[in-house]
LUMVOBA-998233 format. One record per residue (C-alpha): residue number from 1; x, y, z. Coordinates in steps of 0.5 Angstrom, whole numbers, plus 500, padded with zeros to 3 digits. Layout:
<paros>
NUM;X;Y;Z
...
</paros>
This chain:
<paros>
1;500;500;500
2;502;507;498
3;502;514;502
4;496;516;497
5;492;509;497
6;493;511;506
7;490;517;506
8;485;514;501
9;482;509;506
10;483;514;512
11;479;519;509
12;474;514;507
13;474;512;514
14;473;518;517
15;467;521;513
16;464;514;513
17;464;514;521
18;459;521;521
19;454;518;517
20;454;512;518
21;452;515;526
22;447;519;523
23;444;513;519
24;443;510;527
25;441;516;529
26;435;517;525
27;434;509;526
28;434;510;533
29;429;517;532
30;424;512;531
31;425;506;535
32;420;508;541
33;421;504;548
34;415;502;552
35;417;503;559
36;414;500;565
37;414;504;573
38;411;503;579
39;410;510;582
40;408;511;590
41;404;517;591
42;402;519;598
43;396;520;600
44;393;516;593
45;386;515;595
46;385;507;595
47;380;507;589
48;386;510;585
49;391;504;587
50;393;501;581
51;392;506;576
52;395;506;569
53;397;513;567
54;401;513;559
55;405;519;559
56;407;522;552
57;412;528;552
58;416;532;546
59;413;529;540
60;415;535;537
61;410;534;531
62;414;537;524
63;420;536;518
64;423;530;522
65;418;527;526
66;412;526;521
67;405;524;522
68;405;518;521
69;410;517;528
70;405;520;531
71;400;516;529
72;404;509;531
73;405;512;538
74;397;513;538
75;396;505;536
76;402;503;541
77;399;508;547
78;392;506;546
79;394;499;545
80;396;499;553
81;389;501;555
82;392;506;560
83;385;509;566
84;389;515;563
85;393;519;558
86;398;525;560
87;401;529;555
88;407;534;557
89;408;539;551
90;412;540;545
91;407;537;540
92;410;542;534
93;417;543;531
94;418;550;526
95;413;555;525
96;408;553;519
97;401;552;522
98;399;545;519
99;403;541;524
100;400;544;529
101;393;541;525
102;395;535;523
103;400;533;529
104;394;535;535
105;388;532;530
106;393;525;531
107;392;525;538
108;385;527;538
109;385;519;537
110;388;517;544
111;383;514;549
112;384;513;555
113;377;511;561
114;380;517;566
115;381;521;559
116;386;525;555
117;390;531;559
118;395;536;556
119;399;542;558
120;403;546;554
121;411;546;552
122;417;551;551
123;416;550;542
124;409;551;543
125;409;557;545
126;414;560;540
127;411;563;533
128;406;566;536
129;403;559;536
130;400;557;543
131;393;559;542
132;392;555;536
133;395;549;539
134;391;550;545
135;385;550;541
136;387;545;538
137;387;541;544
138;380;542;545
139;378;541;538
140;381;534;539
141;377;532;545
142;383;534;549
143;383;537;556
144;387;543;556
145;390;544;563
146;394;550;562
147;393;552;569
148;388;548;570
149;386;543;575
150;380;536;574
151;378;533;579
152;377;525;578
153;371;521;582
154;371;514;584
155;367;510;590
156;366;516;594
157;374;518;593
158;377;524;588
159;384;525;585
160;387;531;582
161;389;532;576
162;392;540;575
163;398;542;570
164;400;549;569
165;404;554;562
166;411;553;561
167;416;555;564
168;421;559;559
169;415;562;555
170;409;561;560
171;406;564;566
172;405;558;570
173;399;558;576
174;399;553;581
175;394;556;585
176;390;555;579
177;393;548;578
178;390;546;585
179;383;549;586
180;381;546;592
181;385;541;594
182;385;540;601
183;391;538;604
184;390;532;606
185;388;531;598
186;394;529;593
187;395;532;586
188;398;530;579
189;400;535;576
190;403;536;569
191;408;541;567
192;413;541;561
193;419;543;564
194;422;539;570
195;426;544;573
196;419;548;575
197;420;542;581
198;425;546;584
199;420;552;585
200;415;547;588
201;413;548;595
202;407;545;596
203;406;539;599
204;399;538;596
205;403;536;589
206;404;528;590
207;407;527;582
208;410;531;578
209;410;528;570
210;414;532;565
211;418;532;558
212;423;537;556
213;429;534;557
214;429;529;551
215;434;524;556
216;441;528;553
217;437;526;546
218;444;525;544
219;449;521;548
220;456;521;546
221;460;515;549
222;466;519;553
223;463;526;552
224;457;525;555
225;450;530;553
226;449;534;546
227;445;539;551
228;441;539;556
229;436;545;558
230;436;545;564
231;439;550;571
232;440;544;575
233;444;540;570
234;443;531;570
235;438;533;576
236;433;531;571
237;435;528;565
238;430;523;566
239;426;518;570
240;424;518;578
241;427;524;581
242;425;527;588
243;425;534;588
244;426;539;594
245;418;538;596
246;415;533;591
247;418;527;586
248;418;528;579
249;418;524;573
250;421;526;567
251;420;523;560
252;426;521;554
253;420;524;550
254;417;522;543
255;421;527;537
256;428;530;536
257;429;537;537
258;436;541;533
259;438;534;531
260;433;530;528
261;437;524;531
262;437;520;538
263;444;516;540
264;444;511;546
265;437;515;549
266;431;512;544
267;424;515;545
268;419;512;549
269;412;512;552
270;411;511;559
271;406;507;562
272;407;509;570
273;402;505;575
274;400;509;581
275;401;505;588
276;400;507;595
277;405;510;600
278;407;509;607
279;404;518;606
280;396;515;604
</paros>
């Protein structure tokens, strides 16, 4: 072998190592993961032990990632008979109107028996979007609980079910999340982006469930995360955390965001089964 035949075959390698990682990286963007958690709730009333909550983040409905995507994620989801269905934000990627349509329309067809609730994300709000993307919500027989709060009935016991706007761009309302919960009431409350936790002070909010985070998205061996957007660094990059006042669940999320590849963090849906605590 020549020097010219040598630099050939490393200049082939080198190029060859970029795509054949972004060819994974957009393989892996669609091969979602179903994870099952078992979350204890303090003070879950007894009727609720048991319940299955789906938790779909970040879709992020857009050039990269498609409404057919967004579809096969409501077959797997509603294929789960989950008793309810939780959307944590981040449902359009860019700025033309027809993802926020077509993409909220798709989700429009999750069933769940204890139903479908949604709060808004960061991308939801930017473009001038979020009154479209809140109508739509509505539009698809979503329950749209931006700042809002539903009271679930069972055998004579309830369960909140409270979200609040977005961090970044929203002007989030725990009072209004919460409405009447006594204190010895608990809440489930949705909030797109983790970090709010840490802000938390009242013990009434038994779970968090959020998004945000996309998991690192892309997890470089040796280098660690593309990005995270978040203060408080791996605090929340994904799963189980318990924050100053309550304990929160953040998912990897559905979509990409920036790059439209996932590397060593796939997207998944969440199927979280709620059990009592020593608190109830």
């Amino acid at each position: 072998m020549n020097r010219r035949q040598f630099l050939r075959i490393v200049a082939g390698s080198a190029l060859a190592a970029p795509v054949g990682g972004m060819i994974y990286g957009r393989v892996e963007a669609g091969w979602i993961d179903v994870t099952h958690h078992t979350i204890a709730v303090p003070r879950l009333p007894p009727p609720f032990i048991g319940t299955t909550v789906a938790l779909l983040t970040d879709p992020h409905h857009g050039p990269f990632n498609s409404l057919s995507f967004i579809q096969s994620i409501v077959e797997r989801t509603n294929a789960l008979r989950p008793d309810l269905i939780a959307l944590g934000g981040d449902y359009i990627q860019g700025s033309p109107r027809h993802y926020i349509t077509s993409g909220i329309a798709a989700l429009g067809a999750l069933r769940a028996p204890l139903g479908v609730y949604a709060v808004p994300g960061n991308h939801d709000h930017l473009f001038g979007h979020i009154g479209a993307v809140r109508r739509a919500l509505r539009e698809g027989g979503i329950t749209d609980l931006t700042n809002a709060g539903h009271w679930i009935e069972r055998d004579g016991h309830r369960l909140r079910i409270g979200g609040v706007d977005d961090l970044w761009h929203g002007k989030p309302n725990l009072d209004a999340a919460l409405g009447d919960t006594a204190d010895e009431e608990v809440c489930l409350l949705l909030c797109h982006n983790p970090d709010y936790a840490e802000k938390l002070i009242d013990r009434r909010v038994g779970l968090m469930l959020s998004g945000h985070m996309h998991g690192g998205q892309i997890v470089l061996p040796g280098l660690g995360y593309h990005c995270l957007p978040s203060r408080y660094g791996v605090k929340y990059l994904q799963g189980l955390v318990q924050a100053p006042c309550t304990q929160v669940f953040v998912s990897r999320g559905l979509g990409t965001v920036g790059l439209p590849v996932r590397i060593r963090c796939r997207p998944e849906i969440n199927l979280l089964t709620l059990a009592g605590s020593p608190e109830s």
